[in-house]
C-alpha positions as CSV (number, residue, x, y, z in Angstrom):
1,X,13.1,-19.3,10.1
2,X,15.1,-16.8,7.8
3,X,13.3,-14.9,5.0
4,X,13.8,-16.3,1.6
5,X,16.8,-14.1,0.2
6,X,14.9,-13.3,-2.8
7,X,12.6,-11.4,-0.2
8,X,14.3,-7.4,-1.6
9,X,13.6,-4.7,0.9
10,X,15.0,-1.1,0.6
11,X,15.5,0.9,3.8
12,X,15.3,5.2,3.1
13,X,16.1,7.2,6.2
14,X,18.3,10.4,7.1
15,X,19.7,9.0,10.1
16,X,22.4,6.2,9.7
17,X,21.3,4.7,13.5
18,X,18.1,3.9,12.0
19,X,19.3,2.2,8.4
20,X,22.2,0.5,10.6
21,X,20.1,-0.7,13.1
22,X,17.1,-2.1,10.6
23,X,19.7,-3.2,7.8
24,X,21.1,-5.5,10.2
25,X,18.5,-6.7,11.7
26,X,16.5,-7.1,8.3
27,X,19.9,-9.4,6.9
28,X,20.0,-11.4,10.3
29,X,16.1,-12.3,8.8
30,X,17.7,-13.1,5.6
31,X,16.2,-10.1,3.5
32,X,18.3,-9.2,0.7
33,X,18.7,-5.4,1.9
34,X,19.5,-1.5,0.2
35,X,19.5,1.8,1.4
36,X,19.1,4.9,0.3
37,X,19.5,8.5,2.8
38,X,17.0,11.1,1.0
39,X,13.7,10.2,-1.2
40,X,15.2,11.2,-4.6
41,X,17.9,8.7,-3.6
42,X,14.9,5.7,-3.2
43,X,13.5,6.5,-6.3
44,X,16.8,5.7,-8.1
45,X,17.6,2.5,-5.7
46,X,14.2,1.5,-5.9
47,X,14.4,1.5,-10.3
48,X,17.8,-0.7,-10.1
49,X,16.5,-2.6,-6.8
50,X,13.3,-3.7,-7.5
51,X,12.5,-3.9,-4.3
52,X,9.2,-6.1,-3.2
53,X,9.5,-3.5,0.3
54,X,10.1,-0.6,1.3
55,X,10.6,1.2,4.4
56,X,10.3,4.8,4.4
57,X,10.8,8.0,6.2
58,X,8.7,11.1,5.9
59,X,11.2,14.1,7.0
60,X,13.9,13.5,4.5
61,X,16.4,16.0,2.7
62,X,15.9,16.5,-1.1
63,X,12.6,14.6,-1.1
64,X,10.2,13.7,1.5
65,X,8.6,10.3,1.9
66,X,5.7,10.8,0.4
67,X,6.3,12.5,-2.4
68,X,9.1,9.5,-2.8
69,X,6.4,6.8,-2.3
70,X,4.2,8.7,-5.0
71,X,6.6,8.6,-7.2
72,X,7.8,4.7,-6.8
73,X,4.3,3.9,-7.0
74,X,3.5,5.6,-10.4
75,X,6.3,3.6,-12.1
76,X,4.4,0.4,-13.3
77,X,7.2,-1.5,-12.7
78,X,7.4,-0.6,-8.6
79,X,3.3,0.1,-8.4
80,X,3.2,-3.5,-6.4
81,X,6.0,-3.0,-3.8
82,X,4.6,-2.8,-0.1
83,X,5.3,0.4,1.3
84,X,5.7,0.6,5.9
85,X,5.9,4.3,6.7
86,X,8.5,4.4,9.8
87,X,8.4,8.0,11.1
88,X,8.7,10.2,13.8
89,X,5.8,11.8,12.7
90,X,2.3,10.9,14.4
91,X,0.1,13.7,13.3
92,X,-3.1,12.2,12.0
93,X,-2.6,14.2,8.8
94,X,0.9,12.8,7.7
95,X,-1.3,9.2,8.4
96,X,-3.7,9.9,6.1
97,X,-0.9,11.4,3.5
98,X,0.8,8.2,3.8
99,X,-1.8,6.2,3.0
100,X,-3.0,8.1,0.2
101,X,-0.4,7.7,-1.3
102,X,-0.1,3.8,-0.8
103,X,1.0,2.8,2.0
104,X,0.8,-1.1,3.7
105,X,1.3,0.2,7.2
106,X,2.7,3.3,9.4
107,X,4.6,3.0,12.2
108,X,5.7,6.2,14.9
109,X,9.1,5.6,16.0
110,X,10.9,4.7,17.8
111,X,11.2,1.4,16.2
112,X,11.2,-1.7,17.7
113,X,13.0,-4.4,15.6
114,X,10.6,-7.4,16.8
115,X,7.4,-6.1,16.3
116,X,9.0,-4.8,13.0
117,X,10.0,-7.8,11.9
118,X,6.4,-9.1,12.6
119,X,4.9,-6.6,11.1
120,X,6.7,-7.3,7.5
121,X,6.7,-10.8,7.7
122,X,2.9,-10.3,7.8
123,X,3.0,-8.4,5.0
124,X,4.7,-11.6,2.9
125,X,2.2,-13.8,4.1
126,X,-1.1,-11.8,2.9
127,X,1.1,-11.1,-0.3
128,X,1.6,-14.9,-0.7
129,X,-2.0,-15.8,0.3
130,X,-3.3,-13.3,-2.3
131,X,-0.7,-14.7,-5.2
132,X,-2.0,-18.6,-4.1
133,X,-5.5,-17.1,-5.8
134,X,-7.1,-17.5,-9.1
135,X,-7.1,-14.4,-10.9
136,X,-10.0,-12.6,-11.9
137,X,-11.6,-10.4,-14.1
138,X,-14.9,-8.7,-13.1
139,X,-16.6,-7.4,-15.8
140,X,-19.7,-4.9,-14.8
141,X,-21.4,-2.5,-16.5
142,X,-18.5,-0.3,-18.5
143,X,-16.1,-1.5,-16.1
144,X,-13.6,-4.3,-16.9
145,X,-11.0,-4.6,-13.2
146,X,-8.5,-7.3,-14.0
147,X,-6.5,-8.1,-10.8
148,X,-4.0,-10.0,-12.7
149,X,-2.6,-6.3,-14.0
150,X,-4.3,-4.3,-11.3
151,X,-5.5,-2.6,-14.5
152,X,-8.9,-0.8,-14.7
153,X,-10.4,-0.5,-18.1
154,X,-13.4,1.9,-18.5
155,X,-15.0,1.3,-21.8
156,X,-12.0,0.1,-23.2
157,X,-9.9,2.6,-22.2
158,X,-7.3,1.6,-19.5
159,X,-6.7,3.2,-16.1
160,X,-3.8,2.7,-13.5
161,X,-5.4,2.7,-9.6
162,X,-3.0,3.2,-7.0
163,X,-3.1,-0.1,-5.4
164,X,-5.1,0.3,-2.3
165,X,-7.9,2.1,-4.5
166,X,-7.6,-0.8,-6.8
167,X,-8.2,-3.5,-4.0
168,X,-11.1,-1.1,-2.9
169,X,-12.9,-1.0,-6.3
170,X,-12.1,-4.5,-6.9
171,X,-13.5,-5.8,-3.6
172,X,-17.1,-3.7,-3.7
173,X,-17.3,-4.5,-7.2
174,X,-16.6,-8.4,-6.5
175,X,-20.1,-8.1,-4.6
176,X,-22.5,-5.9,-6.2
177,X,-25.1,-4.2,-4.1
178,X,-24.0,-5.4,-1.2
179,X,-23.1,-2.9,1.8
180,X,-19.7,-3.4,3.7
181,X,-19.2,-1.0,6.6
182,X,-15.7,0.7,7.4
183,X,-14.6,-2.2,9.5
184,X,-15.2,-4.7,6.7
185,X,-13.5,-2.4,4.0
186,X,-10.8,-2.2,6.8
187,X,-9.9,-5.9,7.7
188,X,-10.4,-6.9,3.8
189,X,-8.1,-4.3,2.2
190,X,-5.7,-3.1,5.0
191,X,-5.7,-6.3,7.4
192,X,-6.3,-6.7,11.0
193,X,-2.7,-5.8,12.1
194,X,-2.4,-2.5,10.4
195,X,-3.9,0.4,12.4
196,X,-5.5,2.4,9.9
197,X,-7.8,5.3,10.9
198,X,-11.3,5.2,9.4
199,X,-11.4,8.2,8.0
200,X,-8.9,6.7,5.6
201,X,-11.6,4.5,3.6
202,X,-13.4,7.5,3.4
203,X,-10.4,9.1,1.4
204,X,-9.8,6.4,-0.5
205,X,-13.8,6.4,-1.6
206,X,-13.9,9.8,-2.8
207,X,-10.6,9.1,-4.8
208,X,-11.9,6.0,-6.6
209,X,-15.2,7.9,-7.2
210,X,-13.4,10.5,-8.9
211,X,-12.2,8.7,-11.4
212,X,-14.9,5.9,-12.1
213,X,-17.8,8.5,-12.1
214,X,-20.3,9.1,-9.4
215,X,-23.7,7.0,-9.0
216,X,-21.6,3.5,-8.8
217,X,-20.3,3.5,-4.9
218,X,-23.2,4.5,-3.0
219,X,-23.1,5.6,0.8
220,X,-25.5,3.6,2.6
221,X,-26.1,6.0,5.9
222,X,-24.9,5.0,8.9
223,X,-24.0,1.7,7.5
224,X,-21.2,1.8,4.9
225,X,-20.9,1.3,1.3
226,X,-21.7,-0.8,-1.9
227,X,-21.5,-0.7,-5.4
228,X,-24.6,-0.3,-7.2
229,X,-25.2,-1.8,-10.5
C-alpha cells in the first residue's frame, strides 16, 4: 500500500547514487521526498520542509550528520522529526554519537531499499500508535513532564529534552520505584527493530540525570533502573 503523501521525508547524503537511488524508491512508496548534499544544506531544507523524517549521513562536506541532526533537533519546530542514520560508518562510537544526538535508528551501508522501506514504515506505525494515546501529564515531586509538548517543567521553570531523553524520563517516571533493566528501557523507548547498543541507555541516563539533579534515577545493581520518589 503507498505511504500517505503527506508522509515528508528529507534524504541528506554526498553521493547522488545514494539520494537517487532512495529518492526513488521512497516516491515509488508515495513519500513526499527532498534532498539536500551537505548538513548545513538539511538544516535549511529541513526549516522550509518540515519534514516528519529524515535520513542522514555522517561524512558530509560543510557539516557532518550529527552536528546537522543536533541542530534540527534544537529547533522546536523540527525537535519531533524521526531521524535513521544511513552511513558507512560502523564504529561503535559514531553509534553512540548518533543516538545522542537523537536518533530513531542507524543503519551501515550499503543500503538495502527493502529492509529500508521496512524499517521507516515501522517508524510511522509506533509514531501513529503513540499519537492514538491520551496524553499525559505526570506530575511528581518538582517535576511536571507533559508529553503533549515533550516539555519538562522543573519547579515551574521549563526545560526542552531531546526526545529520546524525554521518552526516557517520562517512562521511569510513569512508574515510580519501579526497576526496569536495559532490555525493558530498550524495547519501550527504542523498539524491538532498532539495534541499539546498551551502553546507549546508559548515556542517555547520565544525560537526563544531569539536568533533573541526582538522587531521582537510581541504579539498582546488576538490575537496572528506577525512579525514586
Amino acid at each position: 500500500m503507498a505511504a500517505d503523501l503527506e508522509r515528508k521525508i528529507l534524504v541528506v547524503d554526498d553521493e547522488p547514487d545514494i539520494v537517487e537511488i532512495l529518492s526513488y524508491n521512497l516516491q515509488k512508496e508515495g513519500y513526499n521526498v527532498k534532498t539536500a548534499n551537505d548538513g548545513k544544506q538539511a538544516v535549511g531544507v529541513a526549516k522550509e520542509f518540515h519534514p516528519e523524517l529524515i535520513i542522514l549521513d555522517i561524512m558530509m562536506p560543510v557539516m557532518d550528520g550529527v552536528e546537522a541532526c543536533r541542530q534540527i533537533k534544537e529547533n522546536p519546530e523540527l525537535s519531533d522529526a524521526h531521524v535513521i542514520f544511513l552511513t558507512a560508518r560502523a564504529e561503535e562510537y559514531s553509534e553512540v554519537a548518533a543516538f545522542d544526538v537523537g536518533a530513531d535508528d542507524y543503519i551501515v551501508k550499503p543500503v538495502k531499499p527493502r529492509a529500508l522501506m521496512k524499517r521507516i514504515e515501522s517508524i510511522f506505525k509506533r509514531k501513529n500508535k503513540s499519537s492514538s494515546k491520551k496524553k499525559d501529564v505526570i506530575n511528581i515531586d518538582k517535576f511536571s513532564i507533559d508529553k503533549s509538548s515533550y516539555t519538562l517543567y522543573i519547579d515551574g521553570e521549563a526545560k526542552t529534552l531531546p526526545k529520546k531523553e524525554f521518552e526516557l524520563l517520562y517512562f521511569l517516571a510513569e512508574s515510580p520505584n519501579k526497576v526496569f533493566n536495559r532490555d525493558d528501557l530498550l524495547r519501550n523507548i527504542w523498539g524491538t527493530d532498532v539495534y541499539v547498543l546498551a551502553r546507549t541507555v546508559d548515556v542517555h541516563i547520565r544525560r537526563v540525570r544531569e539536568k533533573i539533579g541526582e538522587g531521582y534515577i537510581k541504579t539498582v545493581k546488576g538490575v537496572g533502573y528506577k525512579f525514586e520518589i
